[in-house]
SEBA-775084 format. One record per atom (N, C-alpha, C): residue in three letters; residue number from 0; chain; x, y, z. Coordinates in nm, 2 decimals. Last residue first. Example, Ala and Ser with C-alpha at 12.3 -4.5 7.8 and 13.67 -1.06 7.14 Angstrom:
<pts>
rest,nr,kette,x,y,z
SER,1,A,1.28,-0.22,0.71 $
SER,1,A,1.37,-0.11,0.71 $
SER,1,A,1.29,0.00,0.79 $
ALA,0,A,1.32,-0.57,0.78 $
ALA,0,A,1.23,-0.45,0.78 $
ALA,0,A,1.32,-0.33,0.78 $
</pts>
This chain:
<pts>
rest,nr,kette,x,y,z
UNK,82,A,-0.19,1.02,1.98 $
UNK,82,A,-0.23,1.11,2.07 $
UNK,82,A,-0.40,1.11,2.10 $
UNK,81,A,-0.09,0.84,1.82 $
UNK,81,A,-0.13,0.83,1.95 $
UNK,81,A,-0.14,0.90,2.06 $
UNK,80,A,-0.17,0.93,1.59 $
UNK,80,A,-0.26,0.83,1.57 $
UNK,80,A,-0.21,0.79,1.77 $
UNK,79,A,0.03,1.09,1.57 $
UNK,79,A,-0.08,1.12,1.53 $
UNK,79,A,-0.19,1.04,1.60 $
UNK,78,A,0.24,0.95,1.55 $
UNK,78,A,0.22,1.02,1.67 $
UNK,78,A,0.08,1.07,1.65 $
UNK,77,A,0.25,0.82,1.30 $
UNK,77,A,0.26,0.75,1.48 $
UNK,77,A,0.22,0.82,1.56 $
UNK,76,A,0.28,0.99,1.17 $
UNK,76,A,0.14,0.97,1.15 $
UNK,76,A,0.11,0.88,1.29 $
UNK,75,A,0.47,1.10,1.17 $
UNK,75,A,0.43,1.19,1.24 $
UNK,75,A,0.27,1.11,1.23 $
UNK,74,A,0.69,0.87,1.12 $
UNK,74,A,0.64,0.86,1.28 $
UNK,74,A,0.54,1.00,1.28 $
UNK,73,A,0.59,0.87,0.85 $
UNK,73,A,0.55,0.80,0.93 $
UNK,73,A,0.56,0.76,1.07 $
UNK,72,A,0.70,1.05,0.65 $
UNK,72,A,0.60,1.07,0.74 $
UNK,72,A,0.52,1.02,0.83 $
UNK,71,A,0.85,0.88,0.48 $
UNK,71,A,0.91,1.00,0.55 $
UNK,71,A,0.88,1.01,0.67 $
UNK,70,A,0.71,0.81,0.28 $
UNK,70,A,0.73,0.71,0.43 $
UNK,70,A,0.80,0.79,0.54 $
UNK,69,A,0.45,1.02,0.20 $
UNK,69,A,0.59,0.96,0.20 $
UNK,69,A,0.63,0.87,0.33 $
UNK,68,A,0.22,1.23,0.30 $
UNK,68,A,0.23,1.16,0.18 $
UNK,68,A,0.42,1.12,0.21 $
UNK,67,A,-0.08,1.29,0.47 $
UNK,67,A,0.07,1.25,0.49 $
UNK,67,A,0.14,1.21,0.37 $
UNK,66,A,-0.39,1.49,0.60 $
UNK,66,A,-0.26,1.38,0.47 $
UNK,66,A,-0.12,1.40,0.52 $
UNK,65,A,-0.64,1.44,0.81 $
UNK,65,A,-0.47,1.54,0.78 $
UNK,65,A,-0.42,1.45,0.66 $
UNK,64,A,-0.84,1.37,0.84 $
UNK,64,A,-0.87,1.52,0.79 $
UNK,64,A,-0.73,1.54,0.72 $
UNK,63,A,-0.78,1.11,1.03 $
UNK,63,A,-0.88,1.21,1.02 $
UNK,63,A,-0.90,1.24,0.89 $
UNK,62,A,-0.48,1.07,0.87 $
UNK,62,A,-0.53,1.07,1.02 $
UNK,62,A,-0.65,1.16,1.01 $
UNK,61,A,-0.41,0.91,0.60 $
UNK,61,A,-0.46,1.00,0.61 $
UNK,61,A,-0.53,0.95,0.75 $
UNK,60,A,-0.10,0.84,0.35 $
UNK,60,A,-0.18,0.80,0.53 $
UNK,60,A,-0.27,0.95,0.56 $
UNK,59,A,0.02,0.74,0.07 $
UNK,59,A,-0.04,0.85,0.13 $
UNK,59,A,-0.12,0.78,0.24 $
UNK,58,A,0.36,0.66,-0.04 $
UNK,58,A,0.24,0.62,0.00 $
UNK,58,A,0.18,0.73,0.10 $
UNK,57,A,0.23,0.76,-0.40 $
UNK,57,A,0.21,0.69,-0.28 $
UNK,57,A,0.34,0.67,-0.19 $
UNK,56,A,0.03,1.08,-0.48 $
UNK,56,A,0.12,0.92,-0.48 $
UNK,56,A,0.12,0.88,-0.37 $
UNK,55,A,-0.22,1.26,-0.43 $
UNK,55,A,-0.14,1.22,-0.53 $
UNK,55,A,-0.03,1.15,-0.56 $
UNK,54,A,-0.50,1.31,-0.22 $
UNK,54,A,-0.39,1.22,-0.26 $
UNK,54,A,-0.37,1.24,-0.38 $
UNK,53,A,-0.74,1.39,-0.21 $
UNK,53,A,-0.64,1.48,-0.22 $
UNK,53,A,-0.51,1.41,-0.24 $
UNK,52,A,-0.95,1.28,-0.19 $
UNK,52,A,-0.91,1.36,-0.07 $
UNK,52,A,-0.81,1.41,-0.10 $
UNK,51,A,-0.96,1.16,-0.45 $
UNK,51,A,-1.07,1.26,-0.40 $
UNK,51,A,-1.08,1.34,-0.30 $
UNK,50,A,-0.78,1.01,-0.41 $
UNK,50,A,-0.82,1.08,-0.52 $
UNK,50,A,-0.87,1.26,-0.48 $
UNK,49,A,-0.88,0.78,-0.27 $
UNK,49,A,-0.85,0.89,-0.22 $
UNK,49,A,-0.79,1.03,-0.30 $
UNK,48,A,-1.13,0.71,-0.42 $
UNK,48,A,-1.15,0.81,-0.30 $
UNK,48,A,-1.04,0.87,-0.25 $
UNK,47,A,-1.00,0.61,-0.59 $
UNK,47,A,-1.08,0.75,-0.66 $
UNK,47,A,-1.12,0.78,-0.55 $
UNK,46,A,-0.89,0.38,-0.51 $
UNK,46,A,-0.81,0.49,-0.57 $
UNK,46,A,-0.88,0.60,-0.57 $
UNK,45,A,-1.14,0.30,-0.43 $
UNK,45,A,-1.06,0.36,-0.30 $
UNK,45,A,-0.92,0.44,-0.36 $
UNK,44,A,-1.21,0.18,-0.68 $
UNK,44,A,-1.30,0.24,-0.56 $
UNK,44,A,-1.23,0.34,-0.46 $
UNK,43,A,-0.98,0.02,-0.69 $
UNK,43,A,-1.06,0.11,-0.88 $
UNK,43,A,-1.10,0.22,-0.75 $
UNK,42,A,-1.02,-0.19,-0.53 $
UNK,42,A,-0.91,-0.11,-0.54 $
UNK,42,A,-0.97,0.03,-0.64 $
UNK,41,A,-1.21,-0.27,-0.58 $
UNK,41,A,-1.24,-0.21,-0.45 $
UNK,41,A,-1.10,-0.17,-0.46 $
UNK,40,A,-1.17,-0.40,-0.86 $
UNK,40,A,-1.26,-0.28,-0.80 $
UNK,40,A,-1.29,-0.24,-0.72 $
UNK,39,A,-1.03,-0.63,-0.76 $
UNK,39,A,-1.00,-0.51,-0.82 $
UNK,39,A,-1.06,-0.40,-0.84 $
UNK,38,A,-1.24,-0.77,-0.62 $
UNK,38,A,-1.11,-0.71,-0.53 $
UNK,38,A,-1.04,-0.56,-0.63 $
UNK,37,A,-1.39,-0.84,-0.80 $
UNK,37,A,-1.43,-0.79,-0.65 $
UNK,37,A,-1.29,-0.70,-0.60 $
UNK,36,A,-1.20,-0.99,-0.95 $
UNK,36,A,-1.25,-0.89,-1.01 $
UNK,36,A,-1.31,-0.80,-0.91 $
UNK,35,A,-0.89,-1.10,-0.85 $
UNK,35,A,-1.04,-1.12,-0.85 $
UNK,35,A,-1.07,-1.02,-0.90 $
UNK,34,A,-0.57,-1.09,-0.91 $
UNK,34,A,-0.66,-1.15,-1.04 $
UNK,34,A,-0.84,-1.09,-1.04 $
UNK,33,A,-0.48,-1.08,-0.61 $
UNK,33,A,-0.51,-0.92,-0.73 $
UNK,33,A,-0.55,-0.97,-0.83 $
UNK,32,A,-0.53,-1.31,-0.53 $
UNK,32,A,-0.62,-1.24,-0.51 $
UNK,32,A,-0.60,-1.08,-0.59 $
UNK,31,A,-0.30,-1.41,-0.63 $
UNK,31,A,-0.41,-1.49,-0.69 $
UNK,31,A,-0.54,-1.35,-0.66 $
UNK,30,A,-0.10,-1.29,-0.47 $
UNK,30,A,-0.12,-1.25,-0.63 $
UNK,30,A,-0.25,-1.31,-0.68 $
UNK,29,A,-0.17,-1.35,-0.21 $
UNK,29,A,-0.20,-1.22,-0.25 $
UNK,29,A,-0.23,-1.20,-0.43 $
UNK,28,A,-0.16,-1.62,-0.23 $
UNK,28,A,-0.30,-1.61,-0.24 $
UNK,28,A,-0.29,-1.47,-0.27 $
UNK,27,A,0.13,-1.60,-0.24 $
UNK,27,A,0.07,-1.69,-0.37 $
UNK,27,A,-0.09,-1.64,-0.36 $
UNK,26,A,0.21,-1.51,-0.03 $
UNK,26,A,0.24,-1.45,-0.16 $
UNK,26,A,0.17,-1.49,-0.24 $
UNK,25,A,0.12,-1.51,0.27 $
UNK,25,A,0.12,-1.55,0.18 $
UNK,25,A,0.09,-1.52,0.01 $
UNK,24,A,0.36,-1.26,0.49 $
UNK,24,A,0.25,-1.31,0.43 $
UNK,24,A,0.22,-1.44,0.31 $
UNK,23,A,0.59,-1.23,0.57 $
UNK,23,A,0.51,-1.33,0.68 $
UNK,23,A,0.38,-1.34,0.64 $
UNK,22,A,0.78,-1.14,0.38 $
UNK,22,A,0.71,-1.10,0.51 $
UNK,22,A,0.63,-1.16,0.59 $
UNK,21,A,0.85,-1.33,0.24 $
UNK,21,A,1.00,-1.35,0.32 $
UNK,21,A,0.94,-1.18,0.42 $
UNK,20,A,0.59,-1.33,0.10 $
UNK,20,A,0.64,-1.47,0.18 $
UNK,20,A,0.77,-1.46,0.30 $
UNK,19,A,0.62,-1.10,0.01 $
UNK,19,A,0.52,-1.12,0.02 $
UNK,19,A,0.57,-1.21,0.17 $
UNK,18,A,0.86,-1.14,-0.18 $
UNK,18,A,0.88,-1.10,-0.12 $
UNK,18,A,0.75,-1.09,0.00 $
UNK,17,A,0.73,-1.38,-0.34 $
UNK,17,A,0.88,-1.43,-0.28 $
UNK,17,A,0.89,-1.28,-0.18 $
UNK,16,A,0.59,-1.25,-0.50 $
UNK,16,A,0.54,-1.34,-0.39 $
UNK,16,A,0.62,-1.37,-0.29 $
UNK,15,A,0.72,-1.02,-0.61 $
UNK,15,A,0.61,-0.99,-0.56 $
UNK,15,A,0.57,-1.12,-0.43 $
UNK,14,A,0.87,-1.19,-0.77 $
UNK,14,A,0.91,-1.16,-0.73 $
UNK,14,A,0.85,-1.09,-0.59 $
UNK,13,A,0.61,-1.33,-0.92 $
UNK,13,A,0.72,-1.42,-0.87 $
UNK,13,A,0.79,-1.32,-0.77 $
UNK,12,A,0.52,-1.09,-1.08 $
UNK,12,A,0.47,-1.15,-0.99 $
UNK,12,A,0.55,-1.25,-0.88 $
UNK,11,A,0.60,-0.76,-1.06 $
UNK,11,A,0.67,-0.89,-1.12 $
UNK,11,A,0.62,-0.97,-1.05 $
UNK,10,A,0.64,-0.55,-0.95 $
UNK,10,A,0.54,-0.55,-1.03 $
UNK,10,A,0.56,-0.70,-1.11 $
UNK,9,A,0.87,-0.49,-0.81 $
UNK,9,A,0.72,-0.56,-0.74 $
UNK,9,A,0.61,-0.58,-0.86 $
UNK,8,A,1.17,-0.55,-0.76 $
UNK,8,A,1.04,-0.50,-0.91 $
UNK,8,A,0.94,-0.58,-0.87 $
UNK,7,A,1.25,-0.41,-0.47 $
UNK,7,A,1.24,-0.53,-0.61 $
UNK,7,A,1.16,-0.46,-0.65 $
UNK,6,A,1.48,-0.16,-0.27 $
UNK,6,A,1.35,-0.19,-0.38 $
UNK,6,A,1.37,-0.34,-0.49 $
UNK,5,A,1.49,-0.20,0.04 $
UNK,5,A,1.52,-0.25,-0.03 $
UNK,5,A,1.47,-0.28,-0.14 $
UNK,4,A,1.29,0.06,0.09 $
UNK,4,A,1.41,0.05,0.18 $
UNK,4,A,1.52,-0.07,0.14 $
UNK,3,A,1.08,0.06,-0.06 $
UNK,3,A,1.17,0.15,-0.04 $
UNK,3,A,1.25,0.13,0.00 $
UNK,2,A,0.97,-0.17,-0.13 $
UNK,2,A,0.97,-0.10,-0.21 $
UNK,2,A,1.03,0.04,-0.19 $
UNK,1,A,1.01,-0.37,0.10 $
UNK,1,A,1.05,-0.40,-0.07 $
UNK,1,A,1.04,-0.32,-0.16 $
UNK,0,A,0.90,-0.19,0.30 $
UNK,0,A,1.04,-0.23,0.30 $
UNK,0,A,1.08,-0.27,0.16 $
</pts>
């Protein structure tokens, strides 16, 4: 939603929290937690996996085997996922 449907400059931490927070998450521990170094390399990790499946932006949903790339695609991944 903050980054498509109403875009902020998520890359901005304050802004990032404040939107974080007005989702029902806690903004402050998320940005604290993109600081860890654990955490940032299981990002490093999972970029290059999916990388490696074939992903090239975001955001990419992968059912099985299948890619999806765009929010576009997101009731096909609903339906995907309930069949």
């Amino acid at each position: 939603h903050h980054m498509w449907e109403a875009p902020k400059k998520m890359d901005d931490a304050e802004i990032f929290a404040a939107a974080m927070n007005e989702s029902g998450f806690d903004g402050a521990a998320l940005v604290e937690g993109a600081q860890n170094t654990a955490i940032k390399q299981k990002l490093i990790d999972n970029t290059a996996a999916a990388v490696e499946r074939g992903a090239f932006g975001i955001p990419t949903f992968f059912v099985g085997d299948d890619m999806f790339f765009g929010k576009e695609r997101l009731d096909q991944v609903e339906a995907m996922l309930a069949a």
